[in-house]
NUZA-220657 format. One record per residue (C-alpha): residue number from 1; residue in one letter; y, z negated, x negated. Coordinates in Angstrom, 3 decimals. Layout:
<atoms>
<NUM, A, <Y, Z, X>>
...
</atoms>
This chain:
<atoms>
<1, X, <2.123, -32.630, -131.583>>
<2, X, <3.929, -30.888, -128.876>>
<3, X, <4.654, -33.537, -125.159>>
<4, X, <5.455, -32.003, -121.977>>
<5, X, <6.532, -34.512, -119.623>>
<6, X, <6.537, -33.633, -115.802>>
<7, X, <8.944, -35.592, -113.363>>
<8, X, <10.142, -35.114, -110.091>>
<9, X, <13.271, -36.577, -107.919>>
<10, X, <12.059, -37.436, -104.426>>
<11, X, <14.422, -36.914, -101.616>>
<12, X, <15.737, -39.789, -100.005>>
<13, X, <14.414, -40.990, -96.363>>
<14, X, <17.577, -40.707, -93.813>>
<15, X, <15.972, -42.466, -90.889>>
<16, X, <15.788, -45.399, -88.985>>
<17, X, <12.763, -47.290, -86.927>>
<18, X, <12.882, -49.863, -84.548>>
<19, X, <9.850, -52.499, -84.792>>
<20, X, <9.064, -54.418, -81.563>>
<21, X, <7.913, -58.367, -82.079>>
<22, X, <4.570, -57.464, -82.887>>
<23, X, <5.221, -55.203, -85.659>>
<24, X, <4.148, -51.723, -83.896>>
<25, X, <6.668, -48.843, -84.830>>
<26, X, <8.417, -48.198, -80.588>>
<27, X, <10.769, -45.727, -81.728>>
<28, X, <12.550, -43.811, -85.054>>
<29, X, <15.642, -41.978, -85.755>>
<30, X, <15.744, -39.270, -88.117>>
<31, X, <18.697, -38.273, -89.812>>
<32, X, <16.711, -36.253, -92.521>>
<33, X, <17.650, -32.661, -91.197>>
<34, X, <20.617, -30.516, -89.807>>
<35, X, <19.922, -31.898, -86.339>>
<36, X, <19.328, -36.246, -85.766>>
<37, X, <16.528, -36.295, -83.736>>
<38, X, <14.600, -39.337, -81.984>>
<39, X, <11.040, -40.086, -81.264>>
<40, X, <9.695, -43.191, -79.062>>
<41, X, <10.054, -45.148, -76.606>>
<42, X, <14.428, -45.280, -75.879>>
<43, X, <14.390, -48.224, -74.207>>
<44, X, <12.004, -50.878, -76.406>>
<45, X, <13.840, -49.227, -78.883>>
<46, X, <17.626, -49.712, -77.543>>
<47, X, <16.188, -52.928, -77.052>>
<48, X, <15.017, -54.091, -80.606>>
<49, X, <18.531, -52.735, -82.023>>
<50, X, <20.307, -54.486, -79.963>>
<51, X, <18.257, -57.688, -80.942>>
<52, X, <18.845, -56.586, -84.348>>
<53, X, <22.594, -56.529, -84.223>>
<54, X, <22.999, -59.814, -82.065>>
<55, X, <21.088, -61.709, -84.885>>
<56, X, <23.449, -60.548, -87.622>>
<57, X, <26.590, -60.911, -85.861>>
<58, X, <25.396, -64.484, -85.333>>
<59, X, <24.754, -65.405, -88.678>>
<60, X, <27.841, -64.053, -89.941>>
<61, X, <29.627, -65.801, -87.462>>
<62, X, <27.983, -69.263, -88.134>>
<63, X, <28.938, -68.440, -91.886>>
<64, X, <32.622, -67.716, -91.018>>
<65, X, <32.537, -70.794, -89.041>>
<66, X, <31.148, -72.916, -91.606>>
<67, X, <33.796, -71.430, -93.859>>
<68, X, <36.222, -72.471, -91.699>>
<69, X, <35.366, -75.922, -90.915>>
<70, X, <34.905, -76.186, -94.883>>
<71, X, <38.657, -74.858, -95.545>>
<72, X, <40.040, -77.245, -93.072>>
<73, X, <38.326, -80.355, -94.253>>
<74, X, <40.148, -79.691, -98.007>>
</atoms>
C-alpha cells in the first residue's frame, strides 16, 4: 500500500492591529511585504498603543517595586 502525504508550511503573519475598548479592529500595521504599510484610523490607533504600552510599563514597574521592597525587608 503506497501513502502520499500532502503538507504545507504557512507563512507567518508580520502585522500588528490595534483594538479599541469595544473590540472593533481601528487600525493594522503590516509588516508582511517589502514596504510596512498602515490601514485605519492613526489616531484611535496611536491611541490604543499607547494605552497598550502604559499598562505594561506599569505592571513591570509594580513588579520591580515589589521586588524591591521584598529584597530590602531580608
Amino acid at each position: 500500500m503506497s501513502s502520499h502525504l500532502d503538507y504545507s508550511i504557512s507563512q507567518p503573519d508580520y502585522s500588528m492591529m490595534f483594538i479599541n475598548p469595544n473590540g472593533e479592529v481601528v487600525g493594522k500595521l503590516d509588516f508582511n511585504g517589502w514596504v510596512m504599510t498602515f490601514d485605519g484610523n492613526a489616531e484611535e490607533s496611536a491611541i490604543q498603543f499607547i494605552y497598550f504600552v502604559s499598562q505594561m510599563f506599569s505592571q513591570r514597574l509594580k513588579e520591580e517595586y515589589q521586588r524591591g521592597l521584598t529584597e530590602g525587608k531580608k
